[in-house]
N, C-alpha and C positions, 0 to 999 in steps of 0.2 A: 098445785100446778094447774089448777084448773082456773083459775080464775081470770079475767076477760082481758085484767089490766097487767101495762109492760112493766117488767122494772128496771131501774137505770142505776142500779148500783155498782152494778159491773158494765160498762157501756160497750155495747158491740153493734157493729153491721156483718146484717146477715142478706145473701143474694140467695135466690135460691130458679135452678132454669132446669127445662124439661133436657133432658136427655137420652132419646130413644123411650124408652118406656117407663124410665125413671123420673127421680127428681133430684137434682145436684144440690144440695145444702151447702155454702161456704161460707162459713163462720170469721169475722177479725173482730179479736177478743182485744180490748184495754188494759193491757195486763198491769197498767197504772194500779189497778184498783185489785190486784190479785194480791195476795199472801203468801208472796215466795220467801223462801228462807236463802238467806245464804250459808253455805255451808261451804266451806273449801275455796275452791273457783267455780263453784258451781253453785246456781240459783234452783230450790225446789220446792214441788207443791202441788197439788193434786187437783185437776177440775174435772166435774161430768158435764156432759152436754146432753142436754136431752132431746131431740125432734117428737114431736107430738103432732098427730091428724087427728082433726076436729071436726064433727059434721055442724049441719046447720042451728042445732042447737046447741052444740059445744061439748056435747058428749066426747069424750075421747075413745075413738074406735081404732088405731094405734099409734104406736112411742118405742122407741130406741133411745137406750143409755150408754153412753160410750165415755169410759172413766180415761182419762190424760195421766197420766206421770209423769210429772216434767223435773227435769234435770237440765236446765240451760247451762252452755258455755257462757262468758262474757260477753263471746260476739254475736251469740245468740241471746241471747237478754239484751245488749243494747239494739239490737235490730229491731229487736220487738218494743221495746220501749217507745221508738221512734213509729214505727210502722204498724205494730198491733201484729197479733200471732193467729195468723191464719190456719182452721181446722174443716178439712171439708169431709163430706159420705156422699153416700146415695140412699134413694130412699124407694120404695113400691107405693105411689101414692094409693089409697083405696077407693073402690068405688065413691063412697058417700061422702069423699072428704069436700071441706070447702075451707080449712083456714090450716095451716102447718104456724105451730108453736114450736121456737127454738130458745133453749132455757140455757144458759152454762151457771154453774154453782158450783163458786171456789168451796173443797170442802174443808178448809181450815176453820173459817169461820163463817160459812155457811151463805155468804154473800150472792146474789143472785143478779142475773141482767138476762130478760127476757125481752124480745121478738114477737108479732104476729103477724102470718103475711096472709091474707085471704088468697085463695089458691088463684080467684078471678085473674089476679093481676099478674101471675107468673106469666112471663114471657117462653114462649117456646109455639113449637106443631099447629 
């Protein structure tokens, strides 16, 4: 998770804006590329999302995991098919940070699609 480069296995855009003293993450996931099962009428499959703060060396001083379980309807699967499946938080940026890594990893078969936004560019205050 550390490493400098994105991956595009799993293709997503991520926005991410100041929000009073936080940071708003919002995540739209290609879930073209996810490992859903069907099962019934329903679509499932498991993904984490990781947000990681990175100082200027790339140390990671911190990260939040937040595991998904997903159980789509139809009209939820084709929504998202079409539109991508939006996942948002919040976050405490740290003093030292200067880049937010956001990772999701389908965990069926371990498929990855990483983000890096240097903090510079975030829009907000």
């Amino acid at each position: 998770m550390a490493s400098a480069l994105e991956s595009s296995t799993i293709p997503l855009q991520v926005e991410v804006k100041h929000e009073a003293s936080s940071l708003k993450v919002h995540c739209v996931v290609d879930v073209h590329h996810l490992q859903l099962a069907q099962r019934g009428d329903s679509w499932v499959g498991s993904v984490d999302v990781f947000v990681v703060q990175q100082d200027k060396r790339g140390k990671i001083i911190d990260g939040t995991r937040d595991t998904h379980n997903l159980q789509l309807t139809r009209e939820q699967y084709d929504s998202y098919l079409k539109f991508g499946m939006g996942l948002a938080g919040l976050i405490e940026p740290k003093e030292d940070v200067t880049t937010i890594r956001v990772l999701v990893a389908d965990r069926s078969d371990a498929a990855v699609g990483s983000v890096i936004i240097p903090v510079s560019l975030i829009k907000g205050p």
